[in-house]
C-alpha positions as CSV (number, residue, x, y, z in Angstrom):
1,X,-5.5,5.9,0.6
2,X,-3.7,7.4,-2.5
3,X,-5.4,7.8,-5.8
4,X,-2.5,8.3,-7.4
5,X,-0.7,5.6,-6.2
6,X,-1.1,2.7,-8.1
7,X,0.7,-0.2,-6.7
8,X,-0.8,-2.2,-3.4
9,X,0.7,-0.8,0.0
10,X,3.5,1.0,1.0
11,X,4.2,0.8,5.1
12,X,6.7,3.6,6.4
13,X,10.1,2.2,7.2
14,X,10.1,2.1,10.9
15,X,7.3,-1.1,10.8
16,X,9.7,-2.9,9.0
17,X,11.3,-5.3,12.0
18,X,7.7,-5.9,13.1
19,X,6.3,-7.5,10.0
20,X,6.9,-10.7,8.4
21,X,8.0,-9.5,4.5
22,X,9.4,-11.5,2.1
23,X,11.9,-9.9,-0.7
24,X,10.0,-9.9,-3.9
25,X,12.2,-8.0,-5.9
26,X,12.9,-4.0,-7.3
27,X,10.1,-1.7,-8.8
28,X,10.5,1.3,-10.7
29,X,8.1,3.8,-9.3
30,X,7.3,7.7,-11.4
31,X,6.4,10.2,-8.8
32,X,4.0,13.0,-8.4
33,X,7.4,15.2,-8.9
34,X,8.5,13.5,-12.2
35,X,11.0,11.3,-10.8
36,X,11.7,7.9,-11.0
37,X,12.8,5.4,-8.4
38,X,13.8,2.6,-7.6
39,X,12.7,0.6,-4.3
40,X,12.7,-2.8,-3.3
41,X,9.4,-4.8,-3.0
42,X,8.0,-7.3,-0.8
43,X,5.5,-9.4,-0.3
44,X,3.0,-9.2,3.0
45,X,-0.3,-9.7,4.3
46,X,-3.2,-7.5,5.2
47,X,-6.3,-8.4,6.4
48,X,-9.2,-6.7,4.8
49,X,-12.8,-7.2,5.4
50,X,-11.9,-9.8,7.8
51,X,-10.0,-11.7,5.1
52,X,-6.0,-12.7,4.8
53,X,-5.0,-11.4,1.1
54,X,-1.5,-11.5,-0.5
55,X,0.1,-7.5,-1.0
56,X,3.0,-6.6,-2.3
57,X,4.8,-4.2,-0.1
58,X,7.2,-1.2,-0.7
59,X,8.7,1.0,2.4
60,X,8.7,4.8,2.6
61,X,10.5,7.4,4.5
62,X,6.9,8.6,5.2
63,X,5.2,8.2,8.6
64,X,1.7,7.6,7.0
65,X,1.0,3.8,5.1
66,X,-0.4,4.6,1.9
67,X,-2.8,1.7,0.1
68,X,-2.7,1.9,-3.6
69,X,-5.8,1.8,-6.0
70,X,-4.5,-1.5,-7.5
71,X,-5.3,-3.0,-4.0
72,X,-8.8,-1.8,-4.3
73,X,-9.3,-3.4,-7.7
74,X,-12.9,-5.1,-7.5
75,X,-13.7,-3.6,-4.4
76,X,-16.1,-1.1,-3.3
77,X,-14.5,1.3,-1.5
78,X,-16.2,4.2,0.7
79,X,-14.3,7.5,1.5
80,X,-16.0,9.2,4.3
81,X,-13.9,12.4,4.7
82,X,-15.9,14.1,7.2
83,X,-15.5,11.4,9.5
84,X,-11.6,10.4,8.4
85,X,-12.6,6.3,7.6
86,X,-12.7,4.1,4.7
87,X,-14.7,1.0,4.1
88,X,-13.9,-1.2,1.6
89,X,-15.7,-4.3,0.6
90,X,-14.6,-7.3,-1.4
């Protein structure tokens, strides 16, 4: 999870071929350097707390999947650091 991300999901590139995204469109995109970008945006689906939901999706060079704090809107969401989980509840 990235606080400071705040769009939905972004999945590293290499998933790509083995998920069913749609092309949504482009996004412009500041990052924590100060620079903008531009990346393409799709939309997918995740399944959290055993329910199908709607995300748009953006794709990073990155090996880690980051989910955004505008995915957690109306959630309740649970960092447990110690223990390297997060709970989130619709």
């Amino acid at each position: 999870m990235d606080t400071g991300f705040n769009d939905e999901f972004t999945l590293p590139r290499i998933h790509f071929n083995e998920c069913d995204l749609e092309f949504f469109g482009k996004e412009k995109y500041i990052l924590a350097n100060g620079d903008l970008v531009e990346e393409d945006v799709y939309l997918g689906e995740l399944i959290i707390d055993n329910k199908r939901i709607n995300v748009f999706v953006s794709l990073t060079n990155d090996v880690d999947a980051l989910i955004g704090t505008r995915l957690l809107d109306n959630t309740i969401t649970i960092l447990d650091f110690k223990n390297y989980n997060i709970t989130v509840q619709a």
